[in-house]
C-alpha positions in Angstrom: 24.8 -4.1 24.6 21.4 -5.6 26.4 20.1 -3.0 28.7 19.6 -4.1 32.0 15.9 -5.3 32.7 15.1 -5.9 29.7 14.3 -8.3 27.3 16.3 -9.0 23.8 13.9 -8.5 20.7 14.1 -11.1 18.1 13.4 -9.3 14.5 11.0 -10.9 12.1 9.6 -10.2 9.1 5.5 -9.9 8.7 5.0 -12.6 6.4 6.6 -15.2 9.4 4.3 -13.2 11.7 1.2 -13.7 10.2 2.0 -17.4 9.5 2.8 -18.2 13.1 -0.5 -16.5 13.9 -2.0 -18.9 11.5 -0.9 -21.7 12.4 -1.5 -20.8 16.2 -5.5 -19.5 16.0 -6.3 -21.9 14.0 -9.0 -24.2 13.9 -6.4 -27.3 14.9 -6.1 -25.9 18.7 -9.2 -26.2 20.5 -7.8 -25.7 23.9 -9.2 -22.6 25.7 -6.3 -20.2 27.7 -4.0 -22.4 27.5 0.0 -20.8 26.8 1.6 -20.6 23.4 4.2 -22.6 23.4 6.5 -22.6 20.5 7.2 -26.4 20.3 2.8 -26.7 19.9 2.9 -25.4 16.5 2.2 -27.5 13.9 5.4 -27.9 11.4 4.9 -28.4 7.6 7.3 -31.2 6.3 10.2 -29.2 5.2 9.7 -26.0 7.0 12.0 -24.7 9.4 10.7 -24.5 12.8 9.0 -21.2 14.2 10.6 -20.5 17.6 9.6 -16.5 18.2 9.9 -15.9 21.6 7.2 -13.2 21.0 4.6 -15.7 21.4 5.8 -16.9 25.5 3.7 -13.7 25.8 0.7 -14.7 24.5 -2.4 -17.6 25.4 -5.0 -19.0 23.2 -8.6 -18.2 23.7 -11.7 -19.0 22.2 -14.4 -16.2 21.8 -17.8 -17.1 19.9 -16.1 -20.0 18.4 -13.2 -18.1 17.1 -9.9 -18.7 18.0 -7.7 -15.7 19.5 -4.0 -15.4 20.4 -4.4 -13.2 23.6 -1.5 -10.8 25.4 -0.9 -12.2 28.5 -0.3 -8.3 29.3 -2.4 -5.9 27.8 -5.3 -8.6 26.8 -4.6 -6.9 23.0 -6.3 -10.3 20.9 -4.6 -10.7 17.3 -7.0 -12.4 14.8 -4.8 -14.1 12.2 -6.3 -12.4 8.6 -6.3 -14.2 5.4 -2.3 -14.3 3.9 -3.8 -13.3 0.3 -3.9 -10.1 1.5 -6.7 -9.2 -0.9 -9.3 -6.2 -0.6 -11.8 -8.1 1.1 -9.5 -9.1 3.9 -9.2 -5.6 5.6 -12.7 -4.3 4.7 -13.9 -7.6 6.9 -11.6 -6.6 9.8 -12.1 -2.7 9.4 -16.0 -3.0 9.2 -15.8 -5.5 12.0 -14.1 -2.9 14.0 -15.8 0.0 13.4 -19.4 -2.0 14.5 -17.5 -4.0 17.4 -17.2 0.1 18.1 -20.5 0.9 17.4 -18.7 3.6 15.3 -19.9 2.6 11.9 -22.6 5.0 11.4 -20.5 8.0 12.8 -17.2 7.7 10.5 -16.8 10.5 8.2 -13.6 9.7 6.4 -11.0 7.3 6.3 -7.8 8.1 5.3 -5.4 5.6 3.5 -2.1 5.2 1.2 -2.9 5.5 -2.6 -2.5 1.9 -3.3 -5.1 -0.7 -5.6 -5.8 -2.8 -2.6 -7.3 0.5 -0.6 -9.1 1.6 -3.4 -11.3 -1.7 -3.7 -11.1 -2.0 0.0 -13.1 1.7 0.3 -15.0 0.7 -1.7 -16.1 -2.8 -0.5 -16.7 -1.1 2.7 -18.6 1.8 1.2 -21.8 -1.2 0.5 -21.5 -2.6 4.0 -21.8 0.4 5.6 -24.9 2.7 5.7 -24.1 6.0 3.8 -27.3 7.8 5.1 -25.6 8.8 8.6 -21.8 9.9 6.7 -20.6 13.1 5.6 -22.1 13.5 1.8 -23.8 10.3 2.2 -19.9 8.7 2.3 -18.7 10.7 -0.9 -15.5 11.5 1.0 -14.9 8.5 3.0 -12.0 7.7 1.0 -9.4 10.4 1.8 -5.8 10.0 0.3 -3.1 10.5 2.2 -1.8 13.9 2.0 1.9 13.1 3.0 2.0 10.1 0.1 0.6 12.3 -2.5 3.0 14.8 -1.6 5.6 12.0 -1.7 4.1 11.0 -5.5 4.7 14.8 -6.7 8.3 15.4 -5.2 9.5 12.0 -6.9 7.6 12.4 -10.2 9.4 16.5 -9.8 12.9 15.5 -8.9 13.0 13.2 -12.2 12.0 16.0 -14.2 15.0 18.0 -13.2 17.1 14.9 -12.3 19.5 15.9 -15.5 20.2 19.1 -13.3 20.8 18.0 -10.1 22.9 15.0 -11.2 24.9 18.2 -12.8 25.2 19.6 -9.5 25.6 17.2 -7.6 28.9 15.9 -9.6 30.2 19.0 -9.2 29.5 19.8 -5.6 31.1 16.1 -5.0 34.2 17.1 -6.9 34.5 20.5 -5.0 34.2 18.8 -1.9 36.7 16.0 -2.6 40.1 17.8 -1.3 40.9 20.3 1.1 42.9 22.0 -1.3 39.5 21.8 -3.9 37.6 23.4 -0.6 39.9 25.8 -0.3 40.5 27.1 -3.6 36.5 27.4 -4.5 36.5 29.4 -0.9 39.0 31.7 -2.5 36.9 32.9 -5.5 34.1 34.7 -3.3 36.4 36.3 -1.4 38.7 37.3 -4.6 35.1 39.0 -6.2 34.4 40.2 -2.7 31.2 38.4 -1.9 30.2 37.5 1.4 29.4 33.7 1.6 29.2 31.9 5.1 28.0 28.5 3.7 30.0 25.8 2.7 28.5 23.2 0.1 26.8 20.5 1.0 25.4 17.2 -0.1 21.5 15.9 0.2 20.7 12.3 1.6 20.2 10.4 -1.7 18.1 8.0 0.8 15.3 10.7 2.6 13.7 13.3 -0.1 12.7 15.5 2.7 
């Protein structure tokens, strides 16, 4: 059900996103502030049409000779990035930030998932930044993510003793299968006089935590 007031979302995925940003910053429209329509953006033969009503909500501007696709709302301007997704993509729009900022000389660390692409990106950023004015002359820009780590260890843990659980698990599914299976393994504590108020449960196979 629609809530009243407010508008339906329509879900897409990010490669269609950055594409339709693409297509609609780029160097083709030359027209300043004038609305995004949907039907203005250019269609290669045999692609289906892009029709997000996301971008009724934006405008196209020009700043310094580079095309923006403006928020008619909050004035938020998306720069459509390279789709190679490559390193040097976000250490050009990171460093841009942080001088557009003027914060470039006063960042101590930056924290990111343990992935390739943010490895070379650190360090690609690490020679267009001056190191004199960081912490440890920029030794620990490049923080790790604590809660990925973490993540890494309880995986690469829980397939060390996966042989175990599975073991458990089986069994706690075939306890829990019946009433009469319930009941009967309730019986035992009470038979050796045991006080148990728990009843078995099952973990989430899809959230580790």
């Amino acid at each position: 059900m629609e809530s009243q007031g407010v508008e339906s979302v329509q879900s897409i995925n990010h490669r269609d996103a950055n594409m339709e940003v693409e297509m609609i910053v780029g160097d083709n429209h030359e027209v300043e502030g004038s609305t995004l329509e949907t039907d203005d953006i250019p269609q290669e033969s045999g692609k289906r049409k892009q029709t997000s009503e996301m971008w009724q909500h934006f405008k196209k501007v020009k700043v310094d000779d580079m095309q923006y696709a403006e928020c008619k709302n909050c004035k938020t301007r998306l720069k459509a990035p390279s789709a190679q997704h490559t390193a040097d993509v976000p250490c050009d729009l990171l460093a841009d930030a942080l001088m557009d900022w003027n914060i470039d000389r006063k960042v101590s660390t930056i924290m990111v998932d343990n992935y390739t692409t943010n490895d070379a990106m650190l360090r690609r950023l690490l020679d267009r930044l001056s190191t004199k004015d960081m912490l440890l002359d920029g030794k620990v820009l490049h923080m790790r993510c604590c809660a990925h780590i973490l993540n890494l260890i309880v995986k690469d843990g829980s397939e060390t003793i996966s042989i175990t659980t599975e073991r458990i698990r089986d069994s706690v599914v075939y306890r829990t299968a019946s009433p009469a299976r319930v009941e009967k393994f309730e019986e035992v504590p009470r038979q050796l006089n045991v006080s148990c108020g728990k009843k078995l449960s099952l973990d989430c196979k899809s959230r580790w935590n």
